[in-house]
N, C-alpha and C positions, 0 to 999 in steps of 0.2 A: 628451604627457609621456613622458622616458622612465624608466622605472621596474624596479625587481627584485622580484620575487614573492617574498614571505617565507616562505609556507604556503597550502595548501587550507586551506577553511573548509568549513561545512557549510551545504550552499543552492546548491554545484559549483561555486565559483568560489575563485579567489586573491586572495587578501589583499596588497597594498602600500602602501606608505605616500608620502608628497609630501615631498621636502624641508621642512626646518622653516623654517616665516614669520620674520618680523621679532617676531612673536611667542613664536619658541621653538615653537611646534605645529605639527603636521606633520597631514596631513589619510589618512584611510584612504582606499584605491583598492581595490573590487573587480572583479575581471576574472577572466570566466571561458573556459574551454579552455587555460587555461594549468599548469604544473608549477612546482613551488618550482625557485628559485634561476636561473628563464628571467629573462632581460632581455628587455624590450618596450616597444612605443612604442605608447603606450594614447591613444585618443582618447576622450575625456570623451561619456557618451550623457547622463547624470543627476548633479544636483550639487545636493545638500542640506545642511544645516549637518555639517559634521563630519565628512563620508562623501562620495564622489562611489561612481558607478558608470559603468566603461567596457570600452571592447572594445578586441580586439589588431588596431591599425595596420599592425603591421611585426613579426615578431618576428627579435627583435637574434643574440637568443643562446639558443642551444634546450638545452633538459636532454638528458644522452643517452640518458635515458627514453624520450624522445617516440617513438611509433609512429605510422604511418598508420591511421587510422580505417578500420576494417571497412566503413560504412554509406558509401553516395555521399550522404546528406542529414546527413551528422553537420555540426553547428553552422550547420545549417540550421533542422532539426528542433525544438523542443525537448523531447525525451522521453531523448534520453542526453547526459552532460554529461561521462565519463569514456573515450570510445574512444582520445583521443591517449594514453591512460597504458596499459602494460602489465597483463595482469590481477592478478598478484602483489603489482605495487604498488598498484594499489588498494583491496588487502584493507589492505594498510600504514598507504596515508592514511587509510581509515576508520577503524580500529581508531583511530588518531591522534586524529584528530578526535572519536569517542568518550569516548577518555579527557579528552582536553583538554574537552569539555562539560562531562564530569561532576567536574573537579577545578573548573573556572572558577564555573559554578553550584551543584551542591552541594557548593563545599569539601571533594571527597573525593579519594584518590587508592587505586585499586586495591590491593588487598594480594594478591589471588587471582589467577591465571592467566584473560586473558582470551581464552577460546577460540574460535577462529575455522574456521567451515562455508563452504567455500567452494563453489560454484557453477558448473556450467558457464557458461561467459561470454558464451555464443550459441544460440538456442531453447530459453532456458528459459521465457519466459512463459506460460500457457495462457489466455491473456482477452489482448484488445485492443480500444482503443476508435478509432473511425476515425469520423472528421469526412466528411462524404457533400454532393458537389457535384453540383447535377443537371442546370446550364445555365451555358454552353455546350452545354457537353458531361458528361457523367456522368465524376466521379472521386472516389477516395477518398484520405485521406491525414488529417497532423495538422496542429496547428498551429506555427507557424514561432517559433523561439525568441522569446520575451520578448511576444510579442505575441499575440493573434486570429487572426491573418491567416492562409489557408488554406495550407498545401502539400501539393501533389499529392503521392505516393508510389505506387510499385509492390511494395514490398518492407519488411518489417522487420526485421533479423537477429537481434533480442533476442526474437521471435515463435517460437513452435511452428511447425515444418512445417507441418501440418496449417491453420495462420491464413493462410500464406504463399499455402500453394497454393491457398485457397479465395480471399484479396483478390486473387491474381491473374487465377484465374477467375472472379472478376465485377467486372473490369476488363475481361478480354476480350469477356467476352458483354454491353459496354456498360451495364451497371447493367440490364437486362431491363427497359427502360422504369420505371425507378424514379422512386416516384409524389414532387414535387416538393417534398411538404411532409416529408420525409424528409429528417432534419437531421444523425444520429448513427446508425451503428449497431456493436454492440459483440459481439463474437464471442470464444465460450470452449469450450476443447477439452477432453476428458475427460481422463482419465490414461494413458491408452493413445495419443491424439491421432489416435483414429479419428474418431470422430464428436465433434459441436459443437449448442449452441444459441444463438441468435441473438438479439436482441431492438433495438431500433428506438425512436430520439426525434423525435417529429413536432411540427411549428408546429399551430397551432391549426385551420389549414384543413386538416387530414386528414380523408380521407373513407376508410372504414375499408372498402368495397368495394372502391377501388382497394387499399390497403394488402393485404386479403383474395389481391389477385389476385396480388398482386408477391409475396406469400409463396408462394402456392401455386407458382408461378414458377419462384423462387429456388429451391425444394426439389426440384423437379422435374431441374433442369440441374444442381444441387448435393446430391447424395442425403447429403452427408457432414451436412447441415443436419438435425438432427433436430425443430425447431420453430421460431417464431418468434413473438414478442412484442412489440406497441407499446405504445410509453409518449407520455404528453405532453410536449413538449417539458422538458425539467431546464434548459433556460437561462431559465428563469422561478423557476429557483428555486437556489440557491447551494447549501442547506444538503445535500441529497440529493445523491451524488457514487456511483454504481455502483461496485461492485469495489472501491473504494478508500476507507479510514477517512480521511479527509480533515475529516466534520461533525463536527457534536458526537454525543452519543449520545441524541438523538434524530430519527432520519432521516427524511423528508417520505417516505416511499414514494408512487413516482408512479402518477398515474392509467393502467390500462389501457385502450386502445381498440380493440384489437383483438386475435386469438390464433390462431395458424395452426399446427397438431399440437401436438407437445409442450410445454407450459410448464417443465419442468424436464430435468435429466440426470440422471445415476447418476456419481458420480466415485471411483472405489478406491483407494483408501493401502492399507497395506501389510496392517494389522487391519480396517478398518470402509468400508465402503459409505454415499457419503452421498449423497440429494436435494440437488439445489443449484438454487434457482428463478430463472428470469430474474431478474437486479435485487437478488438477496442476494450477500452479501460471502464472498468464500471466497478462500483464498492463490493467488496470481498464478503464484509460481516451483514449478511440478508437479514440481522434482528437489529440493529442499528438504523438503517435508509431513512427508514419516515421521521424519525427522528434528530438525525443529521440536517433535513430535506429541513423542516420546521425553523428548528434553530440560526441554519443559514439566511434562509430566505424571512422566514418570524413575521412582523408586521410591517415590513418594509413595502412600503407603496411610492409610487410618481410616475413622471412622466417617461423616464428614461432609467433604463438599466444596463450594466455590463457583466457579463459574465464570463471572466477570461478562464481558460483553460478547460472549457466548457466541455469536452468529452463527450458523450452523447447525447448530453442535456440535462441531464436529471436537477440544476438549479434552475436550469431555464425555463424548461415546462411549467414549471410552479411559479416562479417570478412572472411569466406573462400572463397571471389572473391579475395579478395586484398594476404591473406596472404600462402603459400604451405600447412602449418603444422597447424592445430586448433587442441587445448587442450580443449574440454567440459568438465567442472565438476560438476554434479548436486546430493545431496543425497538422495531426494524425487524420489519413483521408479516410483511414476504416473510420474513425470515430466519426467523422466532419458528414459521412456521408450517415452515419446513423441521428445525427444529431439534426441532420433537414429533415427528416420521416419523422422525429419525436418533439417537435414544436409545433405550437401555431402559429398562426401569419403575421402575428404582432412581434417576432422571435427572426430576425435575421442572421442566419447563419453566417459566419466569416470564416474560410478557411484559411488560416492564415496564421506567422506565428505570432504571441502575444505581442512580443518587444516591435515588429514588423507594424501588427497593428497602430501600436498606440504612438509610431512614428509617423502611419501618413496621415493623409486628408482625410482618411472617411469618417473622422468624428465632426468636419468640420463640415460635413454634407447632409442634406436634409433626408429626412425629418430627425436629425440627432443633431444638429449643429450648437444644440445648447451643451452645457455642463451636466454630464448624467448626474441623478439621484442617487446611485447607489452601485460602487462597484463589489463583486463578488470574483475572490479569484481564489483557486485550487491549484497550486504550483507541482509540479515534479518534486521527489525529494530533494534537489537541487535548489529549492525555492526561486522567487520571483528575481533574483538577479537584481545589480545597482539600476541596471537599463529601466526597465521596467520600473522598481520603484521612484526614479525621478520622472519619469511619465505619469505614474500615478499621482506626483506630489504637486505636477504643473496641473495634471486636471483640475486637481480640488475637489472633486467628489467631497458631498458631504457626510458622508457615512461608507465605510469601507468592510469589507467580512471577508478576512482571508483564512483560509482553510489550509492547515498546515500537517504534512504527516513525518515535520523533522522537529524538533524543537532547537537544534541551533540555527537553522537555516530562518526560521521562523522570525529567531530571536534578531540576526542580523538585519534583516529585511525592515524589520518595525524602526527600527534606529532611526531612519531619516524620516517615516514618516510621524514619531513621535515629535520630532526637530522643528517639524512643517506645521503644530500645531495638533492634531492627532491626540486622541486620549482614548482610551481604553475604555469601553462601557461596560461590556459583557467581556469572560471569559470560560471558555468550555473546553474540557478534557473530553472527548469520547473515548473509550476503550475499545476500536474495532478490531484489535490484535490481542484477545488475550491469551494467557499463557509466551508470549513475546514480549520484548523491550518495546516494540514499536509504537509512537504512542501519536492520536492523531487529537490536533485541538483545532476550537472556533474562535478569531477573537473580532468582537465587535468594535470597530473604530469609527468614533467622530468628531468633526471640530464645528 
């Protein structure tokens, strides 16, 4: 078909439409790597009632946007969906997309200025996860758009230095005899992008001697490795996703089987020092945190705080200069346990899950039996669920900051609390994904 791209949508692809049938209806086409207003000749890959989904054939007529991709694996890969756009424009189409979510689902339209943090466009990530082939021959790389299927890589350019030059060098020194049941291994760099911990997902046949020895190895030709940790395999399990709020909020933390020096690192932002253990959730983009840290937390002060879906702490550390009383709730026990070492004693850790929480008694036990000042929540992409927000809507909380990395999940979640009285003060786009569709935003609520 040849077709005109109307818009980006959210999910990295363009939106067009089919000629209209004999019936008057015209069918949606998405395609992705394209720009508005490109003409192309899309070949159909899926075709469902109402919608097809296809790829670009030929492209007719190109926006004069379009750039050369940075990456030799871009639209190969699928881990960036945005290199053919300039970076400027794609804070444009986000912001776009953004708002168009939240007018189409919660019937609202911005009244406030919505602010945009933009990102360096190249090494900002500090975590990468790499797909690990051990036969033929030893490689690493992701997987290939839309699909499973392995691709080799030598290189990321949305990666830290520091990741680059380490998957390089254990590319060159052949994986050090990397033991076979080594399926995943995911590598995260401090704040500095000196040193890194390592962790590892094995098939069932790991034998944790070998594992033992390839650690020992790996650290030895790589001193930038400060530990290493295996886990069981996670393609046994969907709900458990490393690094990335993908589940729900309550994460399978995987079995460990083996442990080679360090289980954790030290990561610094601007005020606080945190434990981050293999296999707990901590922000990806290391040029964004302090800035994120700021805007959530901002001038917010009282007696009482909440901070649901708390992670390792990184709001709660900060919230406990300003507020008496911190509420941590996190239900991941990696995270829960790194989030009691990176608070202080005004900062009560709860391990538990959100929706769990805000059903029983302990808001209604001292020293918190009042109505908190201020909740702060960071949901899975899944967002905060109905549960949750009619908990939040009987608290009352007079000021709300939820931290969204979906924009429709975002958008349904606000609905009732806009209903409740709830008004939008602030609104904040970060760009901790760029070169991706993924777009994470702040929105300040108060009544």
């Amino acid at each position: 078909m040849l077709l005109s791209i109307e818009k980006l949508i959210y999910g990295g692809g363009g939106l067009a439409r089919t000629p209209a049938g004999t019936d008057g209806r015209s069918m949606a086409v998405f395609v992705p790597f394209v720009l508005p207003a490109e003409r192309v000749e899309v070949e159909v890959r899926q075709e469902k009632p109402g919608f097809a989904r296809g790829s670009v054939a030929q492209l007719i007529e190109a926006s004069p946007d379009r750039v050369e991709a940075r990456c030799p694996y871009f639209r190969q890969c699928g881990g960036c969906h945005y290199q053919h756009i300039p970076y400027e424009r794609q804070l444009e189409f986000k912001a776009e997309i953004l708002r168009e979510t939240l007018q189409r689902i919660a019937k609202i339209e911005l009244e406030c200025e919505l602010r945009l943090h933009a990102s360096p466009a190249w090494n900002y990530r500090n975590r990468t996860r790499l797909q690990v082939q051990t036969a033929p021959e030893f490689a690493l790389g992701y997987f290939r758009f839309g699909s499973q299927e392995f691709l080799p890589v030598r290189e990321c350019p949305i990666s830290s230095p520091l990741l680059n030059r380490v998957m390089a060098r254990l590319i060159e020194l052949g994986g050090l005899n990397c033991p076979p049941a080594v399926e995943e291994i995911e590598l995260f760099a401090d704040a500095a992008d000196e040193r890194l911990l390592a962790w590892a997902f094995c098939g069932r046949e790991a034998d944790g001697r070998d594992l033992l020895r390839w650690a020992e190895a790996l650290e030895h030709e790589l001193p930038e490795i400060g530990g290493m940790t295996f886990f069981s395999s996670r393609r046994q399990t969907s709900r458990w996703i490393s690094g990335q709020r993908l589940g729900d909020d309550a994460p399978m933390d995987p079995k460990a089987l083996a442990q080679s020096a360090a289980k954790s690192i030290r990561y610094r932002t601007k005020h606080h020092e945190y434990q981050v253990s293999a296999g707990a959730f901590f922000q990806v983009n290391r040029t964004l945190i302090d800035e994120l840290v700021s805007v959530v937390t901002g001038d917010a002060h009282g007696d009482v705080a909440l901070d649901l879906y708390a992670g390792v702490g990184l709001f709660s550390a900060e919230l406990a200069q300003n507020f008496h009383h911190i509420l941590g709730v996190e239900a991941s026990q990696t995270s829960y346990d790194d989030l009691v070492q990176n608070v202080p004693a005004n900062v009560k850790a709860v391990g538990a899950r959100t929706e769990d929480f805000l059903k029983s008694d302990y808001l209604r036990s001292r020293p918190v039996r009042k109505r908190p000042d201020l909740v702060v929540l960071d949901p899975p992409r899944t967002g905060a669920g109905k549960v949750v927000i009619r908990s939040l809507v009987e608290l009352g909380a007079p000021r709300i900051r939820y931290v969204s990395c979906d924009p429709a999940t975002l958008a349904r979640d606000i609905v009732p609390l806009l209903a409740a009285g709830y008004h939008i003060e602030e609104a904040h786009l970060f760009d901790l994904f760029p070169e991706t569709f993924h777009i994470e935003s702040v929105l300040l609520l108060a009544r």
